[in-house]
Biotite code that builds the C-alpha atoms (Angstrom):
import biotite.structure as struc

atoms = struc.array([
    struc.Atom([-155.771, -12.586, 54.996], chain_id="A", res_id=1, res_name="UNK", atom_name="CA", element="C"),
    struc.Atom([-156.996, -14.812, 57.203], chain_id="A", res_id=2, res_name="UNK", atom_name="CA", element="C"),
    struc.Atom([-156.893, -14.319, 60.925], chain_id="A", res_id=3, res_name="UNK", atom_name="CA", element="C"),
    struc.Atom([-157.469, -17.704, 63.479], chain_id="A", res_id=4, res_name="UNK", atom_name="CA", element="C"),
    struc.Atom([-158.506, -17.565, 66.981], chain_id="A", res_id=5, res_name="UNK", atom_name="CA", element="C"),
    struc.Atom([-158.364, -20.925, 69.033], chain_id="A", res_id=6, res_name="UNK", atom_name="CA", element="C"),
    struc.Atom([-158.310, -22.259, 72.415], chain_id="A", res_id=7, res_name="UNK", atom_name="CA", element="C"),
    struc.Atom([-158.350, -25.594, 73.124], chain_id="A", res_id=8, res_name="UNK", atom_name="CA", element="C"),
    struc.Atom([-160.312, -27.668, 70.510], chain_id="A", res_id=9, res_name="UNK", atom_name="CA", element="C"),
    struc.Atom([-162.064, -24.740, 69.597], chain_id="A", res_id=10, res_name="UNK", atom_name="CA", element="C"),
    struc.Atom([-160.736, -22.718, 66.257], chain_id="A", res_id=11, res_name="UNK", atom_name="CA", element="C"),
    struc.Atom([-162.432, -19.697, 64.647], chain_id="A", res_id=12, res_name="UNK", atom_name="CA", element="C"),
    struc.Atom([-161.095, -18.096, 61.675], chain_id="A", res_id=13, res_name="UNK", atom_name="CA", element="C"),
    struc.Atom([-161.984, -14.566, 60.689], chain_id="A", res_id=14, res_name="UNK", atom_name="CA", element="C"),
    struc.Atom([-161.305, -13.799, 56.420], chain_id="A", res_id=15, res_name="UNK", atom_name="CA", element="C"),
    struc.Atom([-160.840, -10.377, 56.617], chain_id="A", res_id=16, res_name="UNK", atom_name="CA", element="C"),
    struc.Atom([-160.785, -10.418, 52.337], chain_id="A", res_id=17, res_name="UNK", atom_name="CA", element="C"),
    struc.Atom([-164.395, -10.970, 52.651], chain_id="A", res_id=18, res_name="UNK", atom_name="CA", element="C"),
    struc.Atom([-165.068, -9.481, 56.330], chain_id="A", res_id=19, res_name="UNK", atom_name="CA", element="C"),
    struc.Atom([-166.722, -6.038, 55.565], chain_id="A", res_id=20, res_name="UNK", atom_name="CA", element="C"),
    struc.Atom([-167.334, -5.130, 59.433], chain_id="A", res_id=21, res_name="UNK", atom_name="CA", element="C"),
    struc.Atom([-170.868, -5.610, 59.398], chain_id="A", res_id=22, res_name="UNK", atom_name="CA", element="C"),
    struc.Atom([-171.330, -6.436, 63.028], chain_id="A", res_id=23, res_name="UNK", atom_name="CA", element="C"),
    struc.Atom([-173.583, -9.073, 62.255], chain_id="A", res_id=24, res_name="UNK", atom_name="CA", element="C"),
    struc.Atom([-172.000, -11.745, 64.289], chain_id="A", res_id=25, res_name="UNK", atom_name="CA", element="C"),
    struc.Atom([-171.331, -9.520, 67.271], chain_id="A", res_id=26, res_name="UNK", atom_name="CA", element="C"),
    struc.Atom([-175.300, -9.236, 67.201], chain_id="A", res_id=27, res_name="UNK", atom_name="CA", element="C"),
    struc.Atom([-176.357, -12.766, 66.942], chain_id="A", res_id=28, res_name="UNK", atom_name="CA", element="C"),
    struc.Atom([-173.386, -14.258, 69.438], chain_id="A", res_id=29, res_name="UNK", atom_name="CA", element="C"),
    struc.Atom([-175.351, -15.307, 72.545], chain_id="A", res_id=30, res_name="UNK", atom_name="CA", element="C"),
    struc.Atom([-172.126, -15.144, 74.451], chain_id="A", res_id=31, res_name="UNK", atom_name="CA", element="C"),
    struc.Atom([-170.939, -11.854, 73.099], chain_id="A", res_id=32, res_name="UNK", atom_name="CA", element="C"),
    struc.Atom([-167.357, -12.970, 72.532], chain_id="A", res_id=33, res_name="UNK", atom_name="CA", element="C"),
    struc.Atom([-167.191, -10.966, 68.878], chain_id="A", res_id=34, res_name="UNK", atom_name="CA", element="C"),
    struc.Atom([-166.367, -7.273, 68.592], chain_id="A", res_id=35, res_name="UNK", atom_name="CA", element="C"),
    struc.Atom([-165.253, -5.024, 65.711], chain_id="A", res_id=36, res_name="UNK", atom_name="CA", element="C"),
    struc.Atom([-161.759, -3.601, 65.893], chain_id="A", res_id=37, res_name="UNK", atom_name="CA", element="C"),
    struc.Atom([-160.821, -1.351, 62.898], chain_id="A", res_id=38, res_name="UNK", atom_name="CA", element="C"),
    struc.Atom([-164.138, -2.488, 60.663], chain_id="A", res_id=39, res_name="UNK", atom_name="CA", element="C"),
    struc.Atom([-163.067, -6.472, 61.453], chain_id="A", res_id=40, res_name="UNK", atom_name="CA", element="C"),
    struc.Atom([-164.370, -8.729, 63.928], chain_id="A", res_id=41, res_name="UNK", atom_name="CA", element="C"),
    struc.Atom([-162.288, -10.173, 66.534], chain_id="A", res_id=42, res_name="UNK", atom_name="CA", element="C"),
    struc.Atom([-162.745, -13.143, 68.493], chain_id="A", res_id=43, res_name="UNK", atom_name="CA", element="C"),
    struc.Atom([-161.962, -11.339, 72.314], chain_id="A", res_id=44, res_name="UNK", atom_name="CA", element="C"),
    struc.Atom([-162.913, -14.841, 74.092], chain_id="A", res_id=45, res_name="UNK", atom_name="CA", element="C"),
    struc.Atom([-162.840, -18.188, 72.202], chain_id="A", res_id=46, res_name="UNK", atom_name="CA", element="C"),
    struc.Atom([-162.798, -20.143, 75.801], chain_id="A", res_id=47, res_name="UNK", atom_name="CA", element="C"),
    struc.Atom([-166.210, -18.504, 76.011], chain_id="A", res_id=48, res_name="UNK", atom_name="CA", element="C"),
    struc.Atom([-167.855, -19.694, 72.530], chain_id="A", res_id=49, res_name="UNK", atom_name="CA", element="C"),
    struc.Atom([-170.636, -22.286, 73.376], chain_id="A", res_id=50, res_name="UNK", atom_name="CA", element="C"),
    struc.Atom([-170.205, -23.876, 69.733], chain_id="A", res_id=51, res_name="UNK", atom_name="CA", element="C"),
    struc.Atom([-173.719, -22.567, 68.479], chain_id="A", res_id=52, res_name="UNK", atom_name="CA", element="C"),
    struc.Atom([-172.695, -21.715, 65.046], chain_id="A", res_id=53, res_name="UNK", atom_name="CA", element="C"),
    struc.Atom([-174.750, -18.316, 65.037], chain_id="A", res_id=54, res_name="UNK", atom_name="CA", element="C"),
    struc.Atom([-171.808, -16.524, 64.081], chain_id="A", res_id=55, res_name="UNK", atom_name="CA", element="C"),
    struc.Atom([-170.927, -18.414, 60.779], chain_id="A", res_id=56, res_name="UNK", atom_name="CA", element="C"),
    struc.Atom([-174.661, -18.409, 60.105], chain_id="A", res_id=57, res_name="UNK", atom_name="CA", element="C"),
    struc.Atom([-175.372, -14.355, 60.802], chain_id="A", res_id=58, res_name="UNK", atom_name="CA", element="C"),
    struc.Atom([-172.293, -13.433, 58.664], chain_id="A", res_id=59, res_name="UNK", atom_name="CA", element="C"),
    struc.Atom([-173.682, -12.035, 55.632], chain_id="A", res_id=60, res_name="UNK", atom_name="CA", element="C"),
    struc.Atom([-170.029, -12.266, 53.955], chain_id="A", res_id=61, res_name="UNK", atom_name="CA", element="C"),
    struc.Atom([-169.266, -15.851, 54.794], chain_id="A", res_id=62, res_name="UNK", atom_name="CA", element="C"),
    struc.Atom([-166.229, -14.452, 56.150], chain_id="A", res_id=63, res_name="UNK", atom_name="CA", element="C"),
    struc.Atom([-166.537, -16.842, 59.677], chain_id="A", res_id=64, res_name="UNK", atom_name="CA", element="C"),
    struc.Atom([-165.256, -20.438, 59.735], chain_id="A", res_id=65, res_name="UNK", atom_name="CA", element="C"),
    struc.Atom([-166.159, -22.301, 62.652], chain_id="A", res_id=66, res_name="UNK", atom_name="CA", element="C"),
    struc.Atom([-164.154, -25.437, 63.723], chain_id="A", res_id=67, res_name="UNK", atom_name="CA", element="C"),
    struc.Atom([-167.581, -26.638, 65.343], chain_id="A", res_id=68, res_name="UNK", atom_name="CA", element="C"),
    struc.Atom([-169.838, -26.382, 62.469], chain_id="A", res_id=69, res_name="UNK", atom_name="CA", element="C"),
])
């Protein structure tokens, strides 16, 4: 399942199938707009996302798609 966050012309899109809750994008977002809720990372702010790509990089699942990158 695969679950999409967006504002404006910014999408992210979360598979949790392959999302194992590692936390690794909540560590390496510079903007701190990822948390884990129930083992799965949420997007809490896409409005705040400054398009970096750290997230889709730090995810050691590939479980992050990034509009952006």
């Amino acid at each position: 399942m695969k679950k999409e966050f967006e504002e404006g012309d910014i999408k992210i899109t979360v598979d949790y199938d392959k999302c194992t809750g590692a936390g690794e994008c909540v560590t390496a977002c510079p903007v701190e707009i990822f948390e884990l809720v129930d083992g799965k990372a949420v997007v809490k702010d896409v409005g705040e996302c400054i398009e970096c790509c750290a997230c889709v990089s730090a995810c050691p699942q590939e479980a992050i798609e990034h509009s952006s990158c």
